[in-house]
N, C-alpha and C positions, 0 to 999 in steps of 0.2 A: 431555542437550543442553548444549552448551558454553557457558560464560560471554557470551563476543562473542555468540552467538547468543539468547540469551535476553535479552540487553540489546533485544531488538525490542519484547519483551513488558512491558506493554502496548506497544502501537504508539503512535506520533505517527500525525495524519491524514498527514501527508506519506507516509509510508510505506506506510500502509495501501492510498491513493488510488495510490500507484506500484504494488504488487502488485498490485492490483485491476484495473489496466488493464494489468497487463503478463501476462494471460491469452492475452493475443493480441499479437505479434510490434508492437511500438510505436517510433519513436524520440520522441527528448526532447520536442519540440516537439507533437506528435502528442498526446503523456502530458498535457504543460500541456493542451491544447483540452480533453480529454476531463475531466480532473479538473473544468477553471471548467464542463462541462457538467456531467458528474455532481451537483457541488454548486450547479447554478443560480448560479452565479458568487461564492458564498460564500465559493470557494477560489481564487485565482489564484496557479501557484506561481509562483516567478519563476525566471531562467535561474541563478541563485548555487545557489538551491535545489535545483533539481533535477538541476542535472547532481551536484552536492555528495553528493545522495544514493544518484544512480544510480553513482556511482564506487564510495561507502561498501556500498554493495551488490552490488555485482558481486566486490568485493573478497571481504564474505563470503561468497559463494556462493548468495546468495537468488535471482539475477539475472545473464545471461550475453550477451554480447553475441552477435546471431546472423549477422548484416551488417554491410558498411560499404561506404557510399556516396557520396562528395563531403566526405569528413569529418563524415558522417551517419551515427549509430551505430544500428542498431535492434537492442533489446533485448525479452528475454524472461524470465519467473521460472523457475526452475528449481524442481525439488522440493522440495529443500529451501523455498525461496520459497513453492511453494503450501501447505506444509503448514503455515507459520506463519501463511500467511492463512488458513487453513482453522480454526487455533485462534484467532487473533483473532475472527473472527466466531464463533463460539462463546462468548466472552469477553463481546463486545455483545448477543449474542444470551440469555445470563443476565440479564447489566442490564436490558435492554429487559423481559422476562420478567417480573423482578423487580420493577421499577418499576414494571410494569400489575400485579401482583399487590398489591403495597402499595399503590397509590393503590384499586384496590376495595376494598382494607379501612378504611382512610381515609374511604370513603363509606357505610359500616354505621353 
């Protein structure tokens, strides 16, 4: 895996929250709604943010523009894309694991 590429690893939530919804053909705006739902409004990106990053990622190939509409971009991950998401969550998916396994030993 190449340098630029493994720079995702770990992920920021920003990124994380943009692959994750870009399972499904999204533009910007669309991404924001879903992300402040996903996170019960924890996350709100904002428009610097996110176009910032859907640039930064298109650029490396995570994410590929599939339309354009009114000067409405809707994008999608590419494989490359899924498969970084696929080892982030992997990545949480240890943590999480791990942390329930420590804290039951913590309660011996």
């Amino acid at each position: 895996m190449n340098k630029k590429i493994s720079s995702y690893l770990p992920m920021t939530e920003t990124a994380f929250y943009i692959l994750l919804t870009l399972q499904k053909v999204r533009y910007g705006y669309g991404i924001m709604q879903d992300v402040e739902k996903l996170t019960k409004g924890r996350i709100k990106l904002g428009a610097g943010t996110i176009y910032g990053s859907l640039s930064r990622m298109e650029k490396d190939g995570l994410i590929e523009v599939v339309g354009e509409e009114n000067r409405r971009k809707s994008y999608i991950a590419t494989d490359l894309g899924k498969s970084l998401l696929q080892q982030e969550i992997a990545r949480i998916s240890e943590l999480y694991h791990n942390a329930i396994q420590m804290e039951g030993n913590n309660n011996e």
